[in-house]
Backbone as CSV, one residue per row, in Angstrom:
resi,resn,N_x,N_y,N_z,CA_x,CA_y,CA_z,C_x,C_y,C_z
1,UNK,-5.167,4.708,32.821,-6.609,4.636,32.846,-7.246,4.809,31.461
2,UNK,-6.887,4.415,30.374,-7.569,4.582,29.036,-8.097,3.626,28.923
3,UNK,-8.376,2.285,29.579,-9.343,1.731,29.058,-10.786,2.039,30.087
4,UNK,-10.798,3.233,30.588,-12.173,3.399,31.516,-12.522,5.161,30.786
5,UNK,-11.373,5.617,30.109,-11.920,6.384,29.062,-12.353,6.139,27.799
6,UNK,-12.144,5.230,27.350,-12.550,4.458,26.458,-13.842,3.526,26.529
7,UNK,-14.147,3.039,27.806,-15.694,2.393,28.086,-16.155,4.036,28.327
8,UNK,-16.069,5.417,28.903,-16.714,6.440,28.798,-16.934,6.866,27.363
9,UNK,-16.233,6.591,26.615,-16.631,7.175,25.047,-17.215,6.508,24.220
10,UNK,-17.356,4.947,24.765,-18.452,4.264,24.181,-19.487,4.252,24.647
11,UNK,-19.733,4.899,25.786,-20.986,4.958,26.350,-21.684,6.005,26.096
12,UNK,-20.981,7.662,25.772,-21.576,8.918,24.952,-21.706,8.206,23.809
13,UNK,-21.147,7.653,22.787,-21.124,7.796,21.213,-22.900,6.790,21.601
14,UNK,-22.884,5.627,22.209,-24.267,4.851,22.280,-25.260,5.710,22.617
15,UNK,-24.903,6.665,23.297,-26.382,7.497,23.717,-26.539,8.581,22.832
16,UNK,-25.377,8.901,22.457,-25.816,10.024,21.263,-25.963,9.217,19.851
17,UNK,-25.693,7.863,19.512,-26.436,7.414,18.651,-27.729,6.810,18.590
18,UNK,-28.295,6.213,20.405,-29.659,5.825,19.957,-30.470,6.253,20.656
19,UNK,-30.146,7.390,21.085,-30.872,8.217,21.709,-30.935,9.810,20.770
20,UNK,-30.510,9.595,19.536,-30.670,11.199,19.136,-30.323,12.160,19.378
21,UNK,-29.633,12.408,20.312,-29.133,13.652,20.676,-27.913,14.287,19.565
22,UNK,-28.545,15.083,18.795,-27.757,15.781,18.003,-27.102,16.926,17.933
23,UNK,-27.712,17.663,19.207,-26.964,19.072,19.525,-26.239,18.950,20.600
24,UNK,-25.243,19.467,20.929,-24.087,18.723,21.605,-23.511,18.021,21.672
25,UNK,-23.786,16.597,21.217,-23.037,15.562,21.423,-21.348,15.493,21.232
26,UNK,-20.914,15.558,21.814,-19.568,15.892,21.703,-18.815,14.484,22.568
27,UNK,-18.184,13.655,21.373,-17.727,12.221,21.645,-16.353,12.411,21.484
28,UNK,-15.752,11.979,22.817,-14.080,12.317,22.832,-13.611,10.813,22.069
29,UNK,-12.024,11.005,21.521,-11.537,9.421,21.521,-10.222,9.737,22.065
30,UNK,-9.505,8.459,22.596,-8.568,9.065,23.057,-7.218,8.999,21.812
31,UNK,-6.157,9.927,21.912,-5.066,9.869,20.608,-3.906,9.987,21.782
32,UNK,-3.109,9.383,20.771,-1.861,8.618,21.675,-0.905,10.299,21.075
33,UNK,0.257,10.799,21.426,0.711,11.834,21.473,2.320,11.503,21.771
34,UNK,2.820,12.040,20.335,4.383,11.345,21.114,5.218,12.444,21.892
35,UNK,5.930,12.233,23.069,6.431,13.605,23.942,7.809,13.038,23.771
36,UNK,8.727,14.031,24.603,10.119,14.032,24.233,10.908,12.626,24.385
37,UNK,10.202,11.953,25.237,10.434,10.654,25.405,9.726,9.725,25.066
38,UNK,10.199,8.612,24.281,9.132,8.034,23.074,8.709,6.979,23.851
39,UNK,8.984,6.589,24.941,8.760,5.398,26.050,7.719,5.722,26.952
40,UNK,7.489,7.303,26.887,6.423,7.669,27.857,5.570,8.170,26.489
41,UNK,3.918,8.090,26.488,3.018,9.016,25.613,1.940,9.251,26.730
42,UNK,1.324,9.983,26.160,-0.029,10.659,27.090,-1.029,10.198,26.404
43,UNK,-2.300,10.849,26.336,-3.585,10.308,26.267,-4.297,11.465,26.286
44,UNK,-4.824,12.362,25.411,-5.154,13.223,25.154,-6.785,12.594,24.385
45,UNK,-7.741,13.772,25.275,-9.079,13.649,24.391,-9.400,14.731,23.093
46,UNK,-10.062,13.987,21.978,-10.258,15.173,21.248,-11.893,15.358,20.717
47,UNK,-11.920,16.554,21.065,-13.790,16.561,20.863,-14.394,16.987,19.753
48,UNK,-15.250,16.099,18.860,-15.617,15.872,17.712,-17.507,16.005,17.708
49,UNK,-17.569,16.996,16.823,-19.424,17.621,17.010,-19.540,16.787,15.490
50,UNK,-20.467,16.206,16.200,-21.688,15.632,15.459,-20.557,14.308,14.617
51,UNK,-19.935,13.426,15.414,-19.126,12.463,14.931,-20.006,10.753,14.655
52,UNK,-21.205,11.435,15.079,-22.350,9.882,14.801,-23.055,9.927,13.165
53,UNK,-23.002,11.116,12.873,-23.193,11.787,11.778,-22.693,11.184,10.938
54,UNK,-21.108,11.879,10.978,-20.030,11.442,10.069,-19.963,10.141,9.938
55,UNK,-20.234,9.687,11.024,-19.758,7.728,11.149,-20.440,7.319,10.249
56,UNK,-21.966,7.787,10.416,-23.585,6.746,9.713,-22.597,7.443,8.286
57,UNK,-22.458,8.712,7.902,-22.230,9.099,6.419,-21.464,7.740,5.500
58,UNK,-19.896,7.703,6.345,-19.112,6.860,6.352,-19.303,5.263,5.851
59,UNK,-20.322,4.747,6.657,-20.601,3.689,7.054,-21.751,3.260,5.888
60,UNK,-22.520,4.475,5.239,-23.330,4.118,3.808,-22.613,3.992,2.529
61,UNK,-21.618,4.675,2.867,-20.637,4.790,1.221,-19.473,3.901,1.252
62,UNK,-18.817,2.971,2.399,-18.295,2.099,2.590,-17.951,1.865,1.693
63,UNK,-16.061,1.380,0.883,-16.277,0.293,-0.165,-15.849,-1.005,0.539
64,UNK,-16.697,-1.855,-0.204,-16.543,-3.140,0.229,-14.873,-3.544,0.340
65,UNK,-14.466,-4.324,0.896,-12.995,-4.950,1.183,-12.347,-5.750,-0.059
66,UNK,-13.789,-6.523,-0.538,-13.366,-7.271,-1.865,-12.534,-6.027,-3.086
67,UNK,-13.552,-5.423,-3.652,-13.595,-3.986,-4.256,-12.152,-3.096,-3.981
68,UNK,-11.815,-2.820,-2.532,-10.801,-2.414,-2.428,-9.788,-2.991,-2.412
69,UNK,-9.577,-4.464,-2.349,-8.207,-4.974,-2.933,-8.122,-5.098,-4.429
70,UNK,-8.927,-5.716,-4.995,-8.944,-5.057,-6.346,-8.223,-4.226,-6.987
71,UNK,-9.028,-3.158,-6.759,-8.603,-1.620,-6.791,-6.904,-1.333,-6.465
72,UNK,-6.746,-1.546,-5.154,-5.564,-1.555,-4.614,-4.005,-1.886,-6.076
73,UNK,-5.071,-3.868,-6.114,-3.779,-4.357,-6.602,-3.716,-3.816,-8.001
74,UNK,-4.946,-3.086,-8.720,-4.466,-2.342,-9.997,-3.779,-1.156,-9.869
75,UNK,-3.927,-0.542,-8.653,-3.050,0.577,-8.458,-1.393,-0.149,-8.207
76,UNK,-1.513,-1.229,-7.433,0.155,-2.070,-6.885,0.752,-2.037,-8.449
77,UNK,-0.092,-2.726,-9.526,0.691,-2.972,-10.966,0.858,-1.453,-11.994
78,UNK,0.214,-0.383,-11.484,0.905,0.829,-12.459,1.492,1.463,-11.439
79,UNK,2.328,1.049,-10.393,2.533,1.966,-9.327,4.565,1.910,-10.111
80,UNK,4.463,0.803,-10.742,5.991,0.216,-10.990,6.453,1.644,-12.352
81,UNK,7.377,2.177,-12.272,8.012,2.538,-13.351,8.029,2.335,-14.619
82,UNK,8.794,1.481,-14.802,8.762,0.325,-16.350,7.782,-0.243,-16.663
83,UNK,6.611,-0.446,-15.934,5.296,-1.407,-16.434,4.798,0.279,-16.770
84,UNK,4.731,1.606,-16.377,4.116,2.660,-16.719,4.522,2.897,-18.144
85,UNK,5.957,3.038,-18.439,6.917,3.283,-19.722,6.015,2.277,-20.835
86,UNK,5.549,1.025,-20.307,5.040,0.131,-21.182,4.072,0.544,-21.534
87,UNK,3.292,0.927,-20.685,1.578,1.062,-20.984,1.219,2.476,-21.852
88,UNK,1.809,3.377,-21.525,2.407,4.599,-22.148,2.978,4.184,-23.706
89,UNK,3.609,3.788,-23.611,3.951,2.910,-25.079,2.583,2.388,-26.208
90,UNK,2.137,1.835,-25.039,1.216,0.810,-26.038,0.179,1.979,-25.605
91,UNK,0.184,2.931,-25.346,-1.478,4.050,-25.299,-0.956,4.759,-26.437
92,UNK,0.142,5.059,-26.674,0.421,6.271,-27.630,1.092,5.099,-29.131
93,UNK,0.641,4.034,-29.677,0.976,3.117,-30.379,0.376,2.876,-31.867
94,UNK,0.320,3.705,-32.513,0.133,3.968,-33.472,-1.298,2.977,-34.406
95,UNK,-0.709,1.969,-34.278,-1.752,0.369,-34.539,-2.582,0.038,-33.255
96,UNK,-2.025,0.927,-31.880,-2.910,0.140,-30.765,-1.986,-0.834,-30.254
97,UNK,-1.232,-1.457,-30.919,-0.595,-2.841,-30.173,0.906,-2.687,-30.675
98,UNK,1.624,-3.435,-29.930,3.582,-3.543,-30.062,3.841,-4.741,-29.228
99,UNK,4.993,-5.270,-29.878,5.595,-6.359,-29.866,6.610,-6.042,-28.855
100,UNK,6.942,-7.294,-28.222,8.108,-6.872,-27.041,9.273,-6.539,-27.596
101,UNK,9.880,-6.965,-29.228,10.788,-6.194,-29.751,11.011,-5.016,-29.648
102,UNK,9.506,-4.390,-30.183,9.406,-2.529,-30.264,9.600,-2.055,-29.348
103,UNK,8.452,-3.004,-28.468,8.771,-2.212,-26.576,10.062,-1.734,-26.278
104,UNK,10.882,-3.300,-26.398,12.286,-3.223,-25.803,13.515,-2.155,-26.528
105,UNK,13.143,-2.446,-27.828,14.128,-1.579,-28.458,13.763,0.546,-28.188
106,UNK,12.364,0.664,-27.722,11.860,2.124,-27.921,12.202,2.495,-26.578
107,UNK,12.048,1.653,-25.248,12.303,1.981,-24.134,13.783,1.730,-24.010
108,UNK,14.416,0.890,-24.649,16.051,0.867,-24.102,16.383,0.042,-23.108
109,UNK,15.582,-1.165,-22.763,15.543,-2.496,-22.304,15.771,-3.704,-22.601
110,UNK,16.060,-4.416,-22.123,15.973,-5.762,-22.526,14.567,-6.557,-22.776
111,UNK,14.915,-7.349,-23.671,13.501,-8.094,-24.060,13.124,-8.950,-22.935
112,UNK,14.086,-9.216,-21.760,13.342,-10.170,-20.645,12.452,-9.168,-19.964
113,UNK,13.233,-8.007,-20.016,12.823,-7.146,-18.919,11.305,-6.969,-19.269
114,UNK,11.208,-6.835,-20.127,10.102,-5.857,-20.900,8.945,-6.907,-21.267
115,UNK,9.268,-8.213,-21.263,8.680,-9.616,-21.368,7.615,-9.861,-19.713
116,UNK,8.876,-9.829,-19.001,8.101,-9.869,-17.613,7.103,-8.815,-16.928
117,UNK,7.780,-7.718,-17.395,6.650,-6.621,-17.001,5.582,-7.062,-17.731
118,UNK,5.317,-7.117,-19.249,3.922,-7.726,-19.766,3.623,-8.686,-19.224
119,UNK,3.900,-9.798,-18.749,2.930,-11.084,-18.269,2.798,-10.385,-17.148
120,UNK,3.115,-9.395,-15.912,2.728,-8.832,-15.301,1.738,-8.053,-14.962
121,UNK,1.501,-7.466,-15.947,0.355,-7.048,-16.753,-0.735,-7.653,-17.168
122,UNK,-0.680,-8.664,-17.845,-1.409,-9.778,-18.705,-2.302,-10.110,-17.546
123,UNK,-1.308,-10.731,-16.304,-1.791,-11.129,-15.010,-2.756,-10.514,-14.309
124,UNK,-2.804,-9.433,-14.440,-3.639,-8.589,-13.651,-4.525,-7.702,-14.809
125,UNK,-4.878,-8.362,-15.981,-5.728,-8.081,-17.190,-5.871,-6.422,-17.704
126,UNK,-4.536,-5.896,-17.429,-4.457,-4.504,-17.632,-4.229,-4.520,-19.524
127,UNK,-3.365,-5.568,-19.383,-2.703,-6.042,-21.416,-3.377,-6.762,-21.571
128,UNK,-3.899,-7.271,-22.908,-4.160,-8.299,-23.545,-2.971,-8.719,-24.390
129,UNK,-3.066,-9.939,-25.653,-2.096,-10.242,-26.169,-2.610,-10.521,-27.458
130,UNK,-1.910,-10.633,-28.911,-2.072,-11.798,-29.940,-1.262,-12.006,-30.207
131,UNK,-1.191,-13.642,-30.820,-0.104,-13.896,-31.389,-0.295,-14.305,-32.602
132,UNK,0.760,-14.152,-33.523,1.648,-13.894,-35.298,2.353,-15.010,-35.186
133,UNK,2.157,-16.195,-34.934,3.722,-17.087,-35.625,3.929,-16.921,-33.982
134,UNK,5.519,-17.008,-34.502,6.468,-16.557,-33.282,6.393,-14.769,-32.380
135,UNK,5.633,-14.344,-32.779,5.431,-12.893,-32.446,4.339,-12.161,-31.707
136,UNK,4.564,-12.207,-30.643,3.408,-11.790,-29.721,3.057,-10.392,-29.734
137,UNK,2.176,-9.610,-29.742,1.338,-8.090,-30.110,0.769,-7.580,-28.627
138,UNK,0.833,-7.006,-28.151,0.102,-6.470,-26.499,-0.872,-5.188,-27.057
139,UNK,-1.697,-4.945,-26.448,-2.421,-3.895,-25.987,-3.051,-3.795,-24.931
140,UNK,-3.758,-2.999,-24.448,-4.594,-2.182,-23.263,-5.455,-2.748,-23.759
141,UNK,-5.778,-3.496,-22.705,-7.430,-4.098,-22.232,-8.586,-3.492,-22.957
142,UNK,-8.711,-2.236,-22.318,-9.871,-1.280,-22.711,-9.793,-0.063,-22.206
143,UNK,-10.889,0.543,-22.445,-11.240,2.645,-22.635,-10.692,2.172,-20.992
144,UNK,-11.086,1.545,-19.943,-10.933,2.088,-18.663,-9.206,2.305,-18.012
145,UNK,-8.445,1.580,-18.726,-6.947,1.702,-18.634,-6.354,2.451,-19.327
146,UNK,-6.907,3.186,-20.379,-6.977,4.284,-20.939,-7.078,5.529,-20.382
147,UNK,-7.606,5.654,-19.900,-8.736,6.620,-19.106,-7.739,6.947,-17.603
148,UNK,-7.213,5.832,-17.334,-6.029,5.556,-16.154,-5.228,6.283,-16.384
149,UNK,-4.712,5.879,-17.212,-3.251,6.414,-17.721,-3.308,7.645,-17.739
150,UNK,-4.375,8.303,-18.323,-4.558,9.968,-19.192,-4.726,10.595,-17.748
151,UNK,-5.865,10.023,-17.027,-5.975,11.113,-15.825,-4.432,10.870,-15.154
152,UNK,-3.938,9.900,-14.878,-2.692,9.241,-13.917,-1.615,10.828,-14.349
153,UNK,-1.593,10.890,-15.699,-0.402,12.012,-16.391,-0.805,13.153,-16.259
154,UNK,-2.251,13.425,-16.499,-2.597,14.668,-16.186,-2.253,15.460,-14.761
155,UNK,-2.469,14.317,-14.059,-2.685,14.983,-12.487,-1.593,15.014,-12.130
156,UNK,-0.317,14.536,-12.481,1.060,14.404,-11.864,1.436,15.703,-12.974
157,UNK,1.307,15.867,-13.870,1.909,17.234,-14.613,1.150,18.323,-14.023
158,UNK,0.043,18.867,-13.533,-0.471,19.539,-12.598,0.197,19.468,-10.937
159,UNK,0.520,18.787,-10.492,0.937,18.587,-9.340,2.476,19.359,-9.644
160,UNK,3.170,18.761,-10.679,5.074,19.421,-11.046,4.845,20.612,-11.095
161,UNK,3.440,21.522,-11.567,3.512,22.854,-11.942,3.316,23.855,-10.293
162,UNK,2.940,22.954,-9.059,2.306,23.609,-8.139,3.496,23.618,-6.949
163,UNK,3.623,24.293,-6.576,4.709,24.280,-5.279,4.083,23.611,-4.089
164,UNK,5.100,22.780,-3.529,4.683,21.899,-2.635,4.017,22.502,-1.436
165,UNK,2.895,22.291,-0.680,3.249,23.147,0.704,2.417,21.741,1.672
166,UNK,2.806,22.039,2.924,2.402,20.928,4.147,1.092,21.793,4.020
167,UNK,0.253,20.574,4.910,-0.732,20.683,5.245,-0.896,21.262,6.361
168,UNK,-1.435,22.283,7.382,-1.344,23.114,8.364,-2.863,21.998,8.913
169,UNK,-3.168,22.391,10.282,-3.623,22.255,11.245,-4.662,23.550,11.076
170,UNK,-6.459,23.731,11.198,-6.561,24.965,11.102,-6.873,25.318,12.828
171,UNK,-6.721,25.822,13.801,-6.687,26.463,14.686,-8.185,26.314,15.406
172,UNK,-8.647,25.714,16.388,-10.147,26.111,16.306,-10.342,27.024,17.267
């Protein structure tokens, strides 16, 4: 019977959204619950004060879908190891810019390797490039991939210093 608890919880959340009712409103949803047998689950309600609230909050600060793939896929391209070693490279680079020689020879890679991670990069406008002749130069885009990187190191060397703990449930 969850889909006639489910037309019941759309029918509180509608009246406590256009009807105002702000004290009490207490809008169940239903959550699936895994039990000892993963073939059987239950259907458990859970009751949430003032969840029309939260929704409208939610629903003003939205990021758009465009915005969040974006976002996403600049997080997908420093999420890689070796494209980090790179960018790290070229942040701490004396002139600002390095050649896939330097790259390759400072990280201990191969020049394909270290080739493809930059057009990888390039691709997703995190690097820029110039070229010398035969000799191509990379750097960081700008202050905002900068700015990436520094918080990205900061917060993971803060995190190594803190002992892990789960997240608890608080009791109501």
């Amino acid at each position: 019977m969850p889909s006639m608890s489910y037309n019941n919880n759309r029918i509180v959340a509608y009246m406590c959204r256009y009807e105002k009712i702000k004290e009490g409103c207490m809008v169940s949803r239903p959550v699936k619950t895994a039990t000892t047998d993963d073939s059987d689950a239950e259907y458990m309600s859970q009751e949430c004060n003032s969840c029309s609230e939260h929704a409208l909050a939610v629903r003003r600060n939205l990021l758009a879908n465009d915005s969040a793939e974006r976002i996403a896929k600049l997080f997908s391209v420093l999420s890689d190891p070796t494209r980090l070693q790179v960018l790290y490279a070229l942040l701490n680079a004396p002139t600002g810019e390095l050649c896939v020689g330097d790259l390759a020879t400072g990280l201990d890679r191969d020049d394909t390797t270290i080739s493809h991670q930059l057009r990888v990069l390039r691709y997703q406008q995190v690097v820029a490039m110039r070229k010398v002749g035969r000799i191509v130069y990379y750097r960081l885009v700008d202050e905002h991939i900068r700015l990436l990187l520094e918080i990205g190191l900061t917060h993971a060397n803060e995190l190594s210093l803190l002992p892990f703990k789960r997240e608890t449930q608080v009791p109501a």
